[in-house]
Structures are given as structure tokens and as C-alpha cells.
C-alpha positions, 0 to 999 in steps of 0.5 A, spaced: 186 583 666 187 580 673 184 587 677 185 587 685 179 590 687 178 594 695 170 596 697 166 591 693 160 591 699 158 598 697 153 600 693 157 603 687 163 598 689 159 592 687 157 594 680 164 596 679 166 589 680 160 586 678 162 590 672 168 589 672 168 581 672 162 581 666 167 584 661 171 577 663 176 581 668 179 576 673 178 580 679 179 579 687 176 583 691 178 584 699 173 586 705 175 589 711 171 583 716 169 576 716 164 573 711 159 572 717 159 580 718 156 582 712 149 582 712 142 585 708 144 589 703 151 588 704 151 580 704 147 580 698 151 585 694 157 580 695 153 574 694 152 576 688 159 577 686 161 569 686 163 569 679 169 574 683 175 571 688 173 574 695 179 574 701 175 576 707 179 580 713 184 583 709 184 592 709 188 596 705 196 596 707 195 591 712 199 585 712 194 580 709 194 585 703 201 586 702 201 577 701 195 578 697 200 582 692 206 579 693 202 572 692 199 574 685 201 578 679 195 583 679 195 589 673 191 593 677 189 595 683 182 598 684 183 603 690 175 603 690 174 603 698 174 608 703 173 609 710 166 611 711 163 611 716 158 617 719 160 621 713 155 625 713 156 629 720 161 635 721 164 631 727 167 625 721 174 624 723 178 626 717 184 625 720 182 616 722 180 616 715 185 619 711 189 614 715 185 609 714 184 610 706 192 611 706 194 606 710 202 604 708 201 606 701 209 608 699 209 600 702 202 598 698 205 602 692 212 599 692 210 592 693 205 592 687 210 595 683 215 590 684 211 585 682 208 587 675 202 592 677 201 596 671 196 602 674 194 604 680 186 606 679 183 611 686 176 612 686 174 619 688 168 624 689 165 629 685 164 633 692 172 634 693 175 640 692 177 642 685 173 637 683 167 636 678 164 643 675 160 649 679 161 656 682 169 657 684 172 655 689 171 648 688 171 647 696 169 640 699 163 639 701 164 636 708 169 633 712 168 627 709 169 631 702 176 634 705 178 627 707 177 624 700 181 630 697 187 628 702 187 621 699 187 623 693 193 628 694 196 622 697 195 617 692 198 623 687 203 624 691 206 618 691 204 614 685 208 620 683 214 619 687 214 611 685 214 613 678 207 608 679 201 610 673 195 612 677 188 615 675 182 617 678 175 615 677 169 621 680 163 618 682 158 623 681 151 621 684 149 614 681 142 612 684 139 605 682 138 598 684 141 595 690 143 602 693 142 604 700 136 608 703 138 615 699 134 620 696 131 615 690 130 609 695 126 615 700 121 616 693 120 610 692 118 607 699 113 614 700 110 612 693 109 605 694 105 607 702 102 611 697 105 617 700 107 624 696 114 624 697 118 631 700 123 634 696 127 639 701 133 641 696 130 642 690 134 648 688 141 644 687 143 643 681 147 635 681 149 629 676 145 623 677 147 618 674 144 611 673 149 606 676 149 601 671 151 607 666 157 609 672 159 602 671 160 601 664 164 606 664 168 604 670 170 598 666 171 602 660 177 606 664 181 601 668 181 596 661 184 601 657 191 601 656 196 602 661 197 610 662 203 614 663 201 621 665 196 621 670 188 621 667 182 622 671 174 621 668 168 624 671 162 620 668 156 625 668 148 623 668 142 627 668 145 635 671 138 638 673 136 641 679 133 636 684 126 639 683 127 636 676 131 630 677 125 628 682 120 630 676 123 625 672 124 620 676 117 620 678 115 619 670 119 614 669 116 610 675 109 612 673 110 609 666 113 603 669 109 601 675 101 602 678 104 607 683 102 615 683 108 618 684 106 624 688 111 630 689 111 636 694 118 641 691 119 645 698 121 653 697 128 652 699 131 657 702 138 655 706 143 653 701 148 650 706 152 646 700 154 649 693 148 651 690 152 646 682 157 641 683 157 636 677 162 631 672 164 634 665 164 628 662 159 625 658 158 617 657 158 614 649 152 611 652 152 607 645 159 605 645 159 602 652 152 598 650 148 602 655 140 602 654 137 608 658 130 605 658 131 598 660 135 601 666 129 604 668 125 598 668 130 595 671 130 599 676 123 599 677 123 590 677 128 591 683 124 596 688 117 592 686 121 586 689 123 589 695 118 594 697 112 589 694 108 593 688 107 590 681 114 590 677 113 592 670 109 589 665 
């Protein structure tokens, strides 16, 4: 397939479409800034996506994009990019995101029909409203949350109205290499400065998965056949309370490295999130050709590279 792909620079957005190319997809995928703007994490996350045609200052519905698609008969678009910057506070402005994330769509949708697109495939989050499973309502978590709920409403909406086949991919909570400084990165550099490393929320209950498993899966949904109505999957992962994924990540690590992977579970007492929010889909681990040991190793090789501990033996 020829796969038009948005957000390659993210953590998540780089196995996508590194996966994605590894199946022998021909995909383009597009950043916001100039090549020379990306740096660290990001710039080696797209230097490693050279087997993909990579079109630089281009955003999503913007005219670059729109020549894009009119130049070169895609079969997918992956709206896989969002706007996130900040996302983490109680001041992310919805409104600026849903804007971006939507820009000109009906025109994108239009255009990308007339010129063969089969599918369009949006990338959503377990933490929208009426996603995943947990206690009822399915509220958003956040105001990013609610602006990946708007996106996806829209994109709903007017693949609809196009009469443009659309499906939906939920990220649950992947972890692994080349990821930003999140929870699994916090454990493993307090473990390699020999520190026990703290767990605030070891209440909630959430779906972590290996990234390389999330991809796969990725890759599976968008190659299959063209949809007519609308179809969505949520790969799920390891669902456990925090206190227990940490435990098992700690095992998994110590087995593998000469770290002692020390934990400290807090008494969790404010529940400001839901308490379960997780994916209803259990991943063919075997059919997509997923091996969960060799993905810990991996794992292990790849913070013992960059945070300076040996990698497995």
C-alpha cells in the first residue's frame, strides 16, 4: 500500500511508521518543521525512518498537504499527528488543538477521495470520553483528552458525510524504546543512579503495552481490506494497577541487567483520574510474529545504550 502518514517524530508515531515500512508499505510521512528543527530524541527517531519519503514543513490541510495528495495517489491516510503541546495542563487549549488537528478537513477528505484514498485511519486515545473500558461515564481525562474526543467527532463526522471509509486506532499506554522521559524512563534512570525509584499512583488500574506489540498491531488494521462501515481497535497489554506493572517491569529488568530495581509503592489517597481506564482488544501476539521476551531484551539493550549500564548478556 502507499500509506500517507502524519506525526512520524513521536514516540508511538515512529513505530507506526517504522512498522508500517518493515511490512514493505510504501509510506510518506510529513513534519510540521524543517529537517534541521528536529533534534535529540526526535531527530534520531526520524533518522531512523530513512527507508520512509519524509516531506518536511508540511501540517495537516495546509496547502503543501493538499499538493501532497492531489500529486501522489495514496491508499491510506494515517491521521496519526495531534497537536500536543502542553498537554499535560488544565490550561491545554482545546479549542487551538481541535483546530489544528482538523484543519480544513472536508477539503483534505474531499481531495484525498478524488484522488483514490481508500481509508482514512485517525489515531485516538484510551483517555477520550467513551473510550476503552472502566467505571461509567467514560469521561475524558484531561483537556487534552477532550480535544482528541472533539477530533475524533469530527473526523466521524465528515467521513461520514464524504461517504470516505474511516477507522479508529486507540492507544492505550505503550512503553518502550525511544520513548520520551515518562514513567518506564523515570524507573530505569532512578535504577541505573542506584536509586529506588517512587510510585505515586500505584492504585489505577491502566493497559500497558510494549510498543513493538501496539505496532504490529498498527500494521495489521490499516493493511487490511478496505472497511465500509466504520471499525475501531484498541489493542490492550498488560491491565494491572500501577503498583503491579512497576513490580513487573522491575523483574523484568533485573533478570536482564546487573541493576537492583528497588521500588517504593505510596498509600495513594487522591484519585484526581479514574481509578480503571483500559483497551477491550487482546492482540494475536502469535499471529502478528510478536515475541514478548525478546521485547524486554530489547528493552533493556536500549536504556543500558543510553543511560550507560550493561545490556543483557
Amino acid at each position: 500500500m502507499k500509506v500517507l502518514f502524519s506525526g512520524a517524530n513521536s514516540f508511538s508515531g515512529y513505530w507506526f511508521a517504522h512498522t508500517l515500512a518493515s511490512k514493505g508499505h510504501e509510506v510518506t510521512i510529513t513534519c510540521t518543521r524543517d529537517a534541521g528543527d528536529y533534534q535529540e530524541l526526535r531527530g534520531r527517531r526520524l533518522d531512523r525512518l530513512k527507508s520512509c519519503n519524509t516531506v518536511w514543513s508540511t501540517s495537516f490541510g495546509d496547502d503543501r498537504f493538499l499538493a501532497l495528495i492531489n500529486a501522489k495517489r495514496f491508499d491510506v491516510i494515517c491521521a496519526h499527528g495531534a497537536y500536543v503541546r502542553d498537554y499535560r495542563s488544565e490550561d491545554f487549549p482545546v479549542d487551538v488543538a481541535l483546530a489544528s488537528n482538523t484543519h480544513r478537513l472536508p477539503i483534505v477528505l474531499k481531495n484525498a477521495k478524488d484522488r483514490g484514498v481508500k481509508k482514512v485511519v485517525l489515531t485516538g486515545s484510551v483517555f477520550e470520553a467513551d473510550e476503552g473500558l472502566g467505571e461509567n461515564p467514560l469521561r475524558a481525562f484531561s483537556p487534552y483528552g477532550l480535544s482528541k474526543t472533539l477530533t475524533a467527532q469530527a473526523f466521524r463526522f465528515w467521513c461520514d458525510r464524504l461517504s470516505v471509509p474511516l477507522a479508529k486506532f486507540v492507544i492505550p499506554n505503550p512503553f518502550g524504546p525511544y520513548e520520551e522521559q515518562r514513567f518506564t524512563h523515570y524507573l530505569m534512570s532512578t535504577w541505573a543512579n542506584g536509586k529506588v525509584a517512587g510510585v505515586k499512583t500505584p492504585a489505577y488500574v491502566r493497559d500497558n503495552i510494549h510498543i513493538s506489540l501496539l505496532a504490529l498491531a498498527y500494521a495489521d488494521f490499516v493493511a487490511r481490506t478496505p472497511f465500509g462501515a466504520f471499525e475501531k481497535l484498541g489493542p490492550s497489554g498488560y491491565v494491572e494497577s500501577q503498583g503491579a506493572f512497576a513490580a513487573r517491569f522491575a523483574r523484568e529488568m533485573q533478570a536482564r541487567t546487573k541493576l537492583v530495581c528497588g521500588l517504593d509503592l505510596s498509600t495513594q489517597t487522591e484519585f484526581s483520574e479514574p481509578i480503571t481506564r483500559i483497551n477491550p482488544d487482546r492482540p494475536n501476539s502469535a499471529a502478528l510474529g510478536w515475541d514478548e521476551s525478546a521485547a524486554w531484551d530489547e528493552l533493556a539493550s536500549y536504556y543500558g545504550s543510553i543511560l550507560g549500564f550493561q545490556s543483557p548478556t
